[in-house]
Structure formats: C-alpha cells, structure tokens
N, CA, C and O of each residue as an XYZ file, in Angstrom:
520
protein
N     115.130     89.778    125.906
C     116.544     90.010    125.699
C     116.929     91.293    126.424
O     116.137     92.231    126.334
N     117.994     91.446    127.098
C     118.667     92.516    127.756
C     119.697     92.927    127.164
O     120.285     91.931    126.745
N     120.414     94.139    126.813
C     121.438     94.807    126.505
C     122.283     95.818    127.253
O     121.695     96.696    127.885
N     123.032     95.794    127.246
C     123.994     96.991    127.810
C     124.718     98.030    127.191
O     125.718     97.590    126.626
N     124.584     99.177    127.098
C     125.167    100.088    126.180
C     126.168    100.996    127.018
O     125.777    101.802    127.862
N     127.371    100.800    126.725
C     128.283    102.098    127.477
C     128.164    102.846    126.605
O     128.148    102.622    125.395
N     128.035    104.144    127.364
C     128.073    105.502    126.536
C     129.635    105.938    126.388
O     130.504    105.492    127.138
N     129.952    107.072    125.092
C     130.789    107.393    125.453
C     130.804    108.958    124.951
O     130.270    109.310    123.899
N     131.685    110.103    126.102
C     131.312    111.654    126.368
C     130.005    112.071    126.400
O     129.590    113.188    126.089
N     129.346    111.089    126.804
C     128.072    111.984    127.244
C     127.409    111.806    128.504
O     127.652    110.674    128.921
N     126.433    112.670    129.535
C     126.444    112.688    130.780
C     124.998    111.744    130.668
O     124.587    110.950    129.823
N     124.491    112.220    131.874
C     123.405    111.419    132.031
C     121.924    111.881    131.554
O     120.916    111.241    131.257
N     122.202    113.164    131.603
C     120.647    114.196    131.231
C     120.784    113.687    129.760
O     119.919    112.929    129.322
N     122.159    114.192    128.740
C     122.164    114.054    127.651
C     121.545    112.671    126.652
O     120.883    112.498    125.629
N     122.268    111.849    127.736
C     122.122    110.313    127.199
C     120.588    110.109    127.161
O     120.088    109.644    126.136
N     119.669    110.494    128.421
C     118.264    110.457    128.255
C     117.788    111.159    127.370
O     116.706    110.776    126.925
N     118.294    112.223    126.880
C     117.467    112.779    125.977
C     117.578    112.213    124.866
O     116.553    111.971    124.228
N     118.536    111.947    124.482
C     119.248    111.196    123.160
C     118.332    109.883    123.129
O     117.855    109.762    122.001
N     118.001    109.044    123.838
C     117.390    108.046    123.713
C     116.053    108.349    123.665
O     115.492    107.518    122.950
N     115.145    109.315    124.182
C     113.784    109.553    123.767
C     113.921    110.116    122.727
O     112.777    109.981    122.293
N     114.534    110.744    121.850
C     115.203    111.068    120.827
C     114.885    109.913    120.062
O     113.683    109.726    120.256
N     115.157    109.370    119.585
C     115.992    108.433    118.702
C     114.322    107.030    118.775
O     113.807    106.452    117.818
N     113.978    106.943    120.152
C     112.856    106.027    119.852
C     111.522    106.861    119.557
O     110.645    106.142    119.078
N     111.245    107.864    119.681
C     109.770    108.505    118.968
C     110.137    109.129    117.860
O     109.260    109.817    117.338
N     111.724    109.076    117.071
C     111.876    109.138    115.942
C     111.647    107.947    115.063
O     111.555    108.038    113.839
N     111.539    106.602    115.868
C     111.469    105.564    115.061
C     109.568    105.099    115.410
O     109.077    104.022    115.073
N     109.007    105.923    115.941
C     107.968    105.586    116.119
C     107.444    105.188    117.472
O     106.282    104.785    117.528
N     108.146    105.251    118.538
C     107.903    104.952    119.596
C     107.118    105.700    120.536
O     107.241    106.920    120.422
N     106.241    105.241    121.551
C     105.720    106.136    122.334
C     106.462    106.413    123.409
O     106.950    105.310    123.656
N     106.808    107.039    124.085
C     108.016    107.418    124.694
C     107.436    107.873    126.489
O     106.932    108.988    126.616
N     107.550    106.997    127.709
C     106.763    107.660    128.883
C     107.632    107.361    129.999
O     107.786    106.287    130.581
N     108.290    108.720    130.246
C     109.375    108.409    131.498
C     108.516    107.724    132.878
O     107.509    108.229    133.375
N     109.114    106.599    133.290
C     108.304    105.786    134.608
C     108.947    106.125    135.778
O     108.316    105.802    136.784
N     110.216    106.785    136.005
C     111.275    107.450    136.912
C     111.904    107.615    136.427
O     111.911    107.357    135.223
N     113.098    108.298    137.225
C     114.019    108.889    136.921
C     115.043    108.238    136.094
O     115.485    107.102    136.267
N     115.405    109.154    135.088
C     116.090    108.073    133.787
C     115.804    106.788    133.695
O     116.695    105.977    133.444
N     114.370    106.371    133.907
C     113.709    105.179    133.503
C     112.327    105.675    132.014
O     111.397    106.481    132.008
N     112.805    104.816    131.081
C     111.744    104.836    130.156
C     111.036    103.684    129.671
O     111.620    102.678    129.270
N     109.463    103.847    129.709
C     108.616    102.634    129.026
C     108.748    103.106    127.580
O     108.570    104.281    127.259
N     109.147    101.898    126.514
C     108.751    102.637    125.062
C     107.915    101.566    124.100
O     108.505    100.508    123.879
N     106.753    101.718    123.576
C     105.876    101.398    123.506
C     105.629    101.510    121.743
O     105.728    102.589    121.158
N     105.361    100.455    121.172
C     105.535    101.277    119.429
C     104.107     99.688    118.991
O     104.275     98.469    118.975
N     103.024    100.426    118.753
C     101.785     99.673    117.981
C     101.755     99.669    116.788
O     101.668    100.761    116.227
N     101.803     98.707    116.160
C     101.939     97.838    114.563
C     101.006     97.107    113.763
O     100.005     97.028    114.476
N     100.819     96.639    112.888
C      99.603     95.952    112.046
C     100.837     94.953    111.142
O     101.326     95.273    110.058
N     101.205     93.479    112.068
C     101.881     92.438    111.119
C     101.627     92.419    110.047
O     100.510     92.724    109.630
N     102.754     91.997    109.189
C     102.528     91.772    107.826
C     101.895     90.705    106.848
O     102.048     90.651    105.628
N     101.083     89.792    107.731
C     100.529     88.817    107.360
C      99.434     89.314    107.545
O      98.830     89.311    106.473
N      98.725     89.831    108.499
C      97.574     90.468    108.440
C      97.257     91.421    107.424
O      96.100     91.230    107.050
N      97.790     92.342    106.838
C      97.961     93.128    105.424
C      98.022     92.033    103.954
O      97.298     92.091    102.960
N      98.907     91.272    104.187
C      98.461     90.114    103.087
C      97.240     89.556    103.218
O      96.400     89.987    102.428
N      96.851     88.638    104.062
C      95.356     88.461    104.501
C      94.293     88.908    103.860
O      93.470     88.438    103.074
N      94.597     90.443    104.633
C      93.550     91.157    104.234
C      93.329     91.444    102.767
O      92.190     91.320    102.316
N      94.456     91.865    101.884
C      94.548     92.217    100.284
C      94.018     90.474    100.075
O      92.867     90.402     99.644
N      94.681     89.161    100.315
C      93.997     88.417     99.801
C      92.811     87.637    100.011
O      92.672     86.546     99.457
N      91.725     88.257    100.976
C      90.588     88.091    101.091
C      89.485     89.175    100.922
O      88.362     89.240    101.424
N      90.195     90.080     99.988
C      89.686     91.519     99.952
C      87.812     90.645     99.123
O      86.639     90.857     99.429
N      88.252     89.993     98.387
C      86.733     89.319     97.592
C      85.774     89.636     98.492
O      84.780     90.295     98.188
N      86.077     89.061     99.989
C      85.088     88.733    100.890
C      85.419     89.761    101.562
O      86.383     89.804    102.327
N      84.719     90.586    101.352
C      84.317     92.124    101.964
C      84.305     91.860    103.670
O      85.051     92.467    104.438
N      83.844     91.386    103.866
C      83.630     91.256    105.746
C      85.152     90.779    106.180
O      85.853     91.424    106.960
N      85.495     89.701    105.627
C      86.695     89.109    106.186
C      87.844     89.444    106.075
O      88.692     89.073    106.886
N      88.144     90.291    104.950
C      89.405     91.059    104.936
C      89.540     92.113    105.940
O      90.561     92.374    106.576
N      87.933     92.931    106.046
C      88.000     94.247    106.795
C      88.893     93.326    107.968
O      90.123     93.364    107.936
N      88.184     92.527    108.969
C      88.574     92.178    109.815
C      90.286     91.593    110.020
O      90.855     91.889    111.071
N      90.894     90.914    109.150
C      92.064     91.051    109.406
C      92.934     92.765    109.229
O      94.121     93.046    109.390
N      91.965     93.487    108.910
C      93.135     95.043    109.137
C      92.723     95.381    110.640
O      93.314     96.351    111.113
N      91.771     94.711    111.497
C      91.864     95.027    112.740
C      92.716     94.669    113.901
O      92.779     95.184    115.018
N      93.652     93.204    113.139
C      94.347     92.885    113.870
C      95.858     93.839    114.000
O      96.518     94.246    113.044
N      96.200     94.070    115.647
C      97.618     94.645    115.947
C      98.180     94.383    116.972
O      97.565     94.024    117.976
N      99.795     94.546    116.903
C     100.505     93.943    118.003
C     101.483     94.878    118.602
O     102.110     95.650    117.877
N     101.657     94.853    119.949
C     102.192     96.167    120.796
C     103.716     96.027    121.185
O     103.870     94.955    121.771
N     104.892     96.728    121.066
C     105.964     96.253    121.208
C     106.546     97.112    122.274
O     106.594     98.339    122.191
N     107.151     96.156    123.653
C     107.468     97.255    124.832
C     109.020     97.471    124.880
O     109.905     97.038    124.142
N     109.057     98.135    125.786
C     110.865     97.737    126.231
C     110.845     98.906    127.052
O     110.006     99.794    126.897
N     111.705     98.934    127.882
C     112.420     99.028    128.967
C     113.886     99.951    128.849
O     114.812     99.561    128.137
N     113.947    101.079    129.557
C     115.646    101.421    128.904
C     115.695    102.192    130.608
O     114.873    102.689    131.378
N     116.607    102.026    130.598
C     117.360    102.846    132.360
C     118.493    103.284    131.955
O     119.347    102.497    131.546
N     118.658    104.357    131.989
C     120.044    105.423    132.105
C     120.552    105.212    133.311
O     119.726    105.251    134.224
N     122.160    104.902    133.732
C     121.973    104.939    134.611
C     123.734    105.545    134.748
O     124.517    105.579    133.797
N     124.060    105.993    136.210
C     125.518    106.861    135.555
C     126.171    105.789    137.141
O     125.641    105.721    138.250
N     127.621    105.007    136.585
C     128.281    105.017    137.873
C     130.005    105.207    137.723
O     130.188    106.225    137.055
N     130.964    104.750    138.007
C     132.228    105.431    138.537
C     133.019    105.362    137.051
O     133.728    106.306    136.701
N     132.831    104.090    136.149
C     133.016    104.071    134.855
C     132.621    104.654    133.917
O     133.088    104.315    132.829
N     131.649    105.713    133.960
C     130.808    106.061    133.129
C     129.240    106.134    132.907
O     128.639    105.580    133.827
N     128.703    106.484    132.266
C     127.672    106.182    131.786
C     126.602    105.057    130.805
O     126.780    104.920    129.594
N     125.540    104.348    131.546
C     125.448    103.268    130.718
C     123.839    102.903    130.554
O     123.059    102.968    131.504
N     123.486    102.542    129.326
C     121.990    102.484    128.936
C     121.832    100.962    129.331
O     122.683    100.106    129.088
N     120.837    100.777    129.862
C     119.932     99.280    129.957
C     118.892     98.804    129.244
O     117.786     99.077    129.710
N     118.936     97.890    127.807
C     117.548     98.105    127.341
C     117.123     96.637    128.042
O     117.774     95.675    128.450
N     115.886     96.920    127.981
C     114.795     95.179    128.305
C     113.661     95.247    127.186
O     113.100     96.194    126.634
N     113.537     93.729    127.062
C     112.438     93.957    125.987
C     112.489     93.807    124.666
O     113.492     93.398    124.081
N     111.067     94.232    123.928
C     111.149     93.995    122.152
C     111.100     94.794    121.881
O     110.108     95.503    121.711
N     112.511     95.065    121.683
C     112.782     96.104    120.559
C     113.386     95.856    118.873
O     113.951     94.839    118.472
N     113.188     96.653    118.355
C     113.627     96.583    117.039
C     115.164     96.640    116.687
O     115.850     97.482    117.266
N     115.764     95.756    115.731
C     116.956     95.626    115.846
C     117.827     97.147    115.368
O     118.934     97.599    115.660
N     116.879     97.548    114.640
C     117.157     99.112    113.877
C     117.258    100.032    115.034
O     118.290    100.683    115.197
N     115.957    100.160    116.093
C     115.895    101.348    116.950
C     117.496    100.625    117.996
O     117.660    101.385    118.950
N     118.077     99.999    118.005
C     118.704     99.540    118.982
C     120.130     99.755    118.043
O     120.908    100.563    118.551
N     120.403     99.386    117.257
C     121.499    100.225    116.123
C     121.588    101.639    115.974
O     122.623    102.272    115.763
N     120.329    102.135    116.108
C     120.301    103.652    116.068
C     120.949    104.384    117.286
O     121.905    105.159    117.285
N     119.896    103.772    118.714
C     120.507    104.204    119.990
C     121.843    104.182    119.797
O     122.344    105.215    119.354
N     122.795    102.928    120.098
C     123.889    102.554    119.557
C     124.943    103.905    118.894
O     125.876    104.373    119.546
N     124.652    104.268    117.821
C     125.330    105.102    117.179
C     124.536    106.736    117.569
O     124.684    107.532    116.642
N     123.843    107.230    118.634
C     123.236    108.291    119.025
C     124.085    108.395    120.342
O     124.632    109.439    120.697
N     124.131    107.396    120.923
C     124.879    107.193    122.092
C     126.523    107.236    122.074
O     127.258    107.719    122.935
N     126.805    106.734    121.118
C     128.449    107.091    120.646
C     128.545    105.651    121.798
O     129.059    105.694    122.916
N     128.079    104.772    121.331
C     128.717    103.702    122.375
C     129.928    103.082    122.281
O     130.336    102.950    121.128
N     130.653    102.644    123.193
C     132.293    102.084    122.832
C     132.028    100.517    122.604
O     132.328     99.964    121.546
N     131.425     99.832    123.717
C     130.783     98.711    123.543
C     129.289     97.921    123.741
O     128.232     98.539    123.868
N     129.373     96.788    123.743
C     127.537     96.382    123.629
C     127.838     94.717    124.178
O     128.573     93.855    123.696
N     126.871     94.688    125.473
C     126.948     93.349    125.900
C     125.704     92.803    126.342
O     125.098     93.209    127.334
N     125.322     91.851    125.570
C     123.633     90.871    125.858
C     124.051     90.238    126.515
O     125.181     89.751    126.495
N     123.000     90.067    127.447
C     122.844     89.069    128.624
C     121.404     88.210    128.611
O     120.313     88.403    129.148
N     121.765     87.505    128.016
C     120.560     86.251    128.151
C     120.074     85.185    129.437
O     120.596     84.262    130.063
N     118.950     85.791    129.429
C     118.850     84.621    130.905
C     118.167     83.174    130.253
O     117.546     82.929    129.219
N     118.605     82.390    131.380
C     118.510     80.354    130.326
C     117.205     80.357    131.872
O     116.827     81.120    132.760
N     116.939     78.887    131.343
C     116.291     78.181    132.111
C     116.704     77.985    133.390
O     115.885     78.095    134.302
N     117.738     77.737    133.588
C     119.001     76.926    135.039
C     119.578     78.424    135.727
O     120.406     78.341    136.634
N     119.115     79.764    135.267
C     119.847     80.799    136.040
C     118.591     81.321    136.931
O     118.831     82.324    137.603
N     117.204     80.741    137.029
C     116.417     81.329    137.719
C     115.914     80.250    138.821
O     115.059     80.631    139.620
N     116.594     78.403    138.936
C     116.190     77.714    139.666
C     116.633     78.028    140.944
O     117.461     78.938    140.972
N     116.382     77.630    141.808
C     116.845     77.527    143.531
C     118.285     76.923    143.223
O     118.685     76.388    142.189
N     118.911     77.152    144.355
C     119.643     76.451    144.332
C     119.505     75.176    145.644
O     118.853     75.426    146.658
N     120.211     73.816    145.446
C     120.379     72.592    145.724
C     120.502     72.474    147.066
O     121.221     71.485    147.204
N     120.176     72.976    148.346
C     120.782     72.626    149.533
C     121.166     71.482    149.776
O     120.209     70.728    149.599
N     122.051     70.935    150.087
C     122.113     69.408    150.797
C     121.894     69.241    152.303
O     122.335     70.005    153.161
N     121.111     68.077    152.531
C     120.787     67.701    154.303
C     121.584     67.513    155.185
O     122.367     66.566    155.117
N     121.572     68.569    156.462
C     123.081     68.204    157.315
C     122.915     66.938    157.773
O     121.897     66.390    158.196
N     124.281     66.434    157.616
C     124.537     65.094    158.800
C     124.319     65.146    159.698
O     124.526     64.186    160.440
C-alpha cells in the first residue's frame, strides 16, 4: 500500500525529523537510505505464536520453540518538497497507528492511497499495422 501525506507549515528538514521522530517512538528502527529517504524497520513476535507457546507450555521443547518465531515489518517514507508544498511518501507495512501518528505530527491537510491492481502494471496492447 502507498500513501501520500501533504504536510502543512512545515519545511523539509523539519518534516524528516518529525517522521524519524514519531517511528522509533513507536518502535521502529529508523536508517536514512538518502536524502530524505527512510528504511523503517520494526521486529515482532505474532500473537499466535505467544498463544501457542502458553498453550503448549506442557511440552517443554515445543512451546520454547514457538517463542522463536518473528516477523519483520518494512516501509519506505520519502520527504520530498515541490512548488505546492511539502509531502511525505509512505510504501509498505506499516502500522495503521504509526501512520495516524505521522499524520497528526505532520499537521497534514490531506491523505491519498494509491493502490496498484493487477491491469496497471500489464503492457500495453499494440495493434498490427496494415
């Protein structure tokens, strides 16, 4: 899923900071990849694996092993500034909370997802000249 965040009164340094801000407050690992580009990275232990584990605790071996299971969550964010303003790009799995948070850290005015389908990444159709 992709998002778009317009900022509003804030520049471009600010807006980056505000957003590493706001995701290694929610737990995120936070690693600028360029310039106002961020990887953010947040490692977890599902909640079925924690049930699992409490309900196979009997069997000493097999519970340990479901607390070893974990799952890694990425995303993608680009600051980026042009003649309208200032505007965040997220990509990725993110949490609906850290993305509400940005949201209201950012003072955003509006918010627009862009979903890509099946039919927006085919070729397109040439037809054979006569």
């Amino acid at each position: 899923m992709e998002q778009l965040i317009e900022v509003n009164g804030l520049g471009l340094g600010a807006a980056s900071e505000r957003v590493v801000q706001v995701a290694t407050a929610h737990g995120y690992t936070v690693v600028a990849s360029g310039p106002n580009r961020f990887r953010m990275a947040r490692t977890y232990r599902p909640q079925w694996a924690l049930i699992a584990a409490v309900a196979t605790a009997v069997f000493v071996g097999l519970g340990l092993l479901f607390l070893l299971v974990k799952r890694t969550e990425t995303g993608d964010v680009v600051v980026a500034e042009d003649r309208s303003g200032v505007k965040v790009r997220l990509t990725g799995a993110l949490q609906p909370a850290v993305i509400n948070a940005l949201r209201q850290a950012l003072g955003a005015t509006s918010q627009s997802v862009v979903a890509a389908t099946a039919t927006s990444f085919q070729p397109a159709v040439v037809a054979p000249a006569a």
